[in-house]
C-alpha positions in Angstrom: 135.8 52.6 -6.5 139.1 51.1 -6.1 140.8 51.8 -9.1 143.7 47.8 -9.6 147.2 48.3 -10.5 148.9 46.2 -12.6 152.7 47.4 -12.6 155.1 45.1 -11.4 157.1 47.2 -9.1 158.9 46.0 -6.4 157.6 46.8 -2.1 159.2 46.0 0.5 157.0 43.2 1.3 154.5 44.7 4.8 155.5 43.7 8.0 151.5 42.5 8.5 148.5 42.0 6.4 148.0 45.5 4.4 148.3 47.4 1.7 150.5 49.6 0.8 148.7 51.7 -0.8 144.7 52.1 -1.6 143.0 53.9 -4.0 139.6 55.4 -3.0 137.9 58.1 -6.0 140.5 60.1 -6.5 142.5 59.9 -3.6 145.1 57.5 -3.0 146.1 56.6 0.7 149.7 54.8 1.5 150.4 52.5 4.3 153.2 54.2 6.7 156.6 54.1 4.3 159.7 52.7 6.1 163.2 52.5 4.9 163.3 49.3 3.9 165.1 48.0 0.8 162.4 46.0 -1.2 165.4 44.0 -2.9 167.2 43.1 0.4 164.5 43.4 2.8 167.7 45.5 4.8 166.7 48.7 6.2 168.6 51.7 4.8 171.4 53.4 6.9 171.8 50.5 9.1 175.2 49.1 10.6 175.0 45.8 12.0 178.0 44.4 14.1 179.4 40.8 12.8 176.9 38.8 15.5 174.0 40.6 13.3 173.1 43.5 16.2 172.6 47.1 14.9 175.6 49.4 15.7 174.8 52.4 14.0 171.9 54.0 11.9 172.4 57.2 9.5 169.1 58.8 9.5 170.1 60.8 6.1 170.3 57.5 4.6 166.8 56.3 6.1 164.9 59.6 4.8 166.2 58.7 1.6 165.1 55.2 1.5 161.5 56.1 2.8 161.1 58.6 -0.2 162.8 56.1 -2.9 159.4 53.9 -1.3 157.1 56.3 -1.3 158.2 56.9 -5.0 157.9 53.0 -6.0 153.8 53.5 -4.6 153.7 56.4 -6.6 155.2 54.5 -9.5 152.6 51.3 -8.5 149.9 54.0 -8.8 151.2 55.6 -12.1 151.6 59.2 -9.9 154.3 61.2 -9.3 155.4 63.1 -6.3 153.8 66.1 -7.6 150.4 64.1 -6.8 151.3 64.0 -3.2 148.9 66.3 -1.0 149.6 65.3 2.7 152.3 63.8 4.4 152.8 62.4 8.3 156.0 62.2 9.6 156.8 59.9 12.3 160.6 60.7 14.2 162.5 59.3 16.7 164.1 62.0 18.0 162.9 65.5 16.9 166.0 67.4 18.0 168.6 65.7 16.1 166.4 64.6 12.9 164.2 67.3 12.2 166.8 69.5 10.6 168.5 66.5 8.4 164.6 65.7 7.5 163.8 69.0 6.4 167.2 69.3 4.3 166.0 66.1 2.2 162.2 66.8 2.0 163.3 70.5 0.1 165.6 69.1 -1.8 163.0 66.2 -2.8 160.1 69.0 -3.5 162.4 71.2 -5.1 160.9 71.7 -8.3 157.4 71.5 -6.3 155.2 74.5 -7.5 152.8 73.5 -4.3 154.6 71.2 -2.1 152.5 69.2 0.1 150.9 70.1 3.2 153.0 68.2 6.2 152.6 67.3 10.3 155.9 65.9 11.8 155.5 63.9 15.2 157.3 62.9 17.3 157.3 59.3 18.6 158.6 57.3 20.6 159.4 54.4 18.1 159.0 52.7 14.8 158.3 49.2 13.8 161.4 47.3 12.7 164.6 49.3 12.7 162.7 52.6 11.2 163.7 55.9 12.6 161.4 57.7 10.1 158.3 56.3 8.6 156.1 58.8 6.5 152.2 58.1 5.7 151.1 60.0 2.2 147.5 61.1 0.7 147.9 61.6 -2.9 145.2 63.0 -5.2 145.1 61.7 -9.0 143.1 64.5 -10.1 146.2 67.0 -9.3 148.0 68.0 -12.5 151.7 67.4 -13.0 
C-alpha cells in the first residue's frame, strides 16, 4: 500500500507526468534526481552566455544539487539518507566525472555505518542540462 505524504517540500517540478517518488510496503522508489533548483527551476553548475546558451557546467556543483534533491524526497518521505539502499548513477563522461562523483558521494555517506549499494553508468546523455542524474531505492524499515 502506498503510504501519502503530506509535507510541503518543495521539487523541482518533473519534466513529464511522474512521480518523484513512490512508496510501495516498505520500499520507497525515486524518479531519476537531476540538478535542478526546485526554487529557480535553473540547473545547478550551469553558465549560460548573455543570449541564454549554456557556456560552461561545473559538475561538482551538479552532484551537489542532485543530492540536496534526493534529500528534499527523503525529507517528502520523512527518511533520511541513512534509509537509502540502492543508488543508479547516470554520467556523461566517466573519465572526467567519476573521480569528482566519488569525492562527493564519501563525503555525503560519511557518517554512513552501511552506505548504500551503487552501479554507475555511463550514458550518453541526460534530459535537460543534467550531467548526473541518480535513481534511489530507499527502505523505511532501515534504522537510523
Amino acid at each position: 500500500m502506498n503510504k501519502p505524504t503530506d509535507q510541503k517540500i518543495t521539487l523541482a517540478k518533473p519534466l513529464a507526468t511522474y512521480s518523484h517518488s513512490r512508496r510501495v510496503g516498505s520500499l520507497v522508489y525515486f524518479a531519476g534526481q537531476g540538478c535542478r533548483d526546485p526554487l529557480t527551476n535553473m540547473w545547478a553548475g550551469v553558465m549560460f552566455s548573455e543570449d541564454g546558451r549554456p557556456v560552461a557546467f561545473d559538475f561538482e556543483a551538479q552532484v551537489r544539487g542532485v543530492l540536496r534533491n534526493v534529500e528534499a524526497v527523503l525529507a517528502k518521505e520523512t527518511l533520511t539518507r541513512h534509509h537509502i539502499v540502492d543508488v543508479q548513477v547516470f554520467l556523461t563522461d566517466m573519465s572526467t566525472q567519476f573521480s569528482v562523483l566519488n569525492k562527493i558521494w564519501n563525503e555525503f555517506f560519511e557518517a554512513s555505518k552501511c552506505p548504500p549499494v551503487r552501479t554507475t553508468v555511463g550514458v550518453k546523455e541526460l534530459p535537460g542540462l543534467n550531467l548526473v542524474e541518480m535513481k534511489v531505492i530507499a527502505s523505511v524499515d532501515l534504522p537510523l
